[in-house]
C-alpha positions as CSV (number, residue, x, y, z in Angstrom):
1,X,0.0,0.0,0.0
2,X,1.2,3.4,-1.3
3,X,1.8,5.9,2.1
4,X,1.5,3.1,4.9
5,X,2.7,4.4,8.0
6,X,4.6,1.3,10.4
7,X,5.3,1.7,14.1
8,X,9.3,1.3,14.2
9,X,9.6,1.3,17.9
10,X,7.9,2.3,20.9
11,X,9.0,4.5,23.6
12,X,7.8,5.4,27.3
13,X,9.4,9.2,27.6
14,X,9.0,11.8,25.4
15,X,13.1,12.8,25.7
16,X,14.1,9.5,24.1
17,X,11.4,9.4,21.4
18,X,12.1,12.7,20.3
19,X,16.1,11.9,20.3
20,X,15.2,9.1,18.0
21,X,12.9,11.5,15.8
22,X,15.4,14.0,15.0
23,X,18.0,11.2,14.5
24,X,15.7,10.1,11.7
25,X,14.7,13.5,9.9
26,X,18.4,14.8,10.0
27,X,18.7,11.3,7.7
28,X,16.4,12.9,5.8
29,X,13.8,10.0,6.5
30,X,10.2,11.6,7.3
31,X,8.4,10.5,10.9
32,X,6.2,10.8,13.3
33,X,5.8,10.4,16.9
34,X,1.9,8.9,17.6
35,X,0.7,9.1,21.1
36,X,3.2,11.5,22.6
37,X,0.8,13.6,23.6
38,X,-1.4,11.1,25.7
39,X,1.5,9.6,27.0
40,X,2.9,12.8,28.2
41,X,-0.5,14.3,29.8
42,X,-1.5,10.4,31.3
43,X,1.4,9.2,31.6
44,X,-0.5,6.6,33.8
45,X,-2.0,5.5,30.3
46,X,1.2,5.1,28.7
47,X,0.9,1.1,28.8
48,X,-2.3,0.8,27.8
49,X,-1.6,2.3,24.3
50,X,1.1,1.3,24.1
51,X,3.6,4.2,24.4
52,X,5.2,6.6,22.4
53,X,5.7,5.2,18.7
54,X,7.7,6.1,16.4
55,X,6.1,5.7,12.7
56,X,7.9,5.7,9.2
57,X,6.7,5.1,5.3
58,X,7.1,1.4,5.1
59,X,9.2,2.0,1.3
60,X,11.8,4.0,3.8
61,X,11.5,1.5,6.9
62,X,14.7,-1.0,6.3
63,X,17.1,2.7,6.1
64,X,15.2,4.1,9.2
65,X,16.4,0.7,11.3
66,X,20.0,1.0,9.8
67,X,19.6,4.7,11.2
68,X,18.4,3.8,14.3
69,X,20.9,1.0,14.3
70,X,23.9,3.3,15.0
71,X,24.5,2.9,18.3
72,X,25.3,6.7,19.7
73,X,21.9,7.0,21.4
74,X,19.9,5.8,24.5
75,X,18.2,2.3,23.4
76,X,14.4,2.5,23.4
77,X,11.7,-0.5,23.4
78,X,11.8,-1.7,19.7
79,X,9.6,-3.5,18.1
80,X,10.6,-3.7,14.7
């Protein structure tokens, strides 16, 4: 499917999520962070669905991991 959005990894702070975020964009790779707001307000809620997660276009998925890959930031929760 043309524009389908996959959850890369999931985080439970916004720092980390957002460290990961900019990692991606200043690859030139475009993301989003789904639920940061929730998690931040409710953080009590976090669990439930499932954190902060951190969404790519699926045709630029396999570079995002090799981005994320490079080990010069805090590890998150992945789930790819």
């Amino acid at each position: 499917m043309e524009n389908e959005l996959i959850t890369l990894a999931s985080y439970d702070n916004s720092f980390t999520a957002n460290l990961y975020k900019t990692k991606l964009e200043a690859a030139g790779i475009t993301c989003y962070l789904m639920d940061e707001h929730s998690t931040v307000l409710t953080p009590f809620l976090s669990n439930a669905i499932g954190g902060i997660k951190l969404r790519v276009f699926l045709e630029d998925a396999e570079r995002a991991l090799q981005v994320l890959d490079e080990d010069d930031l805090p590890e998150g929760d992945s789930e790819a």
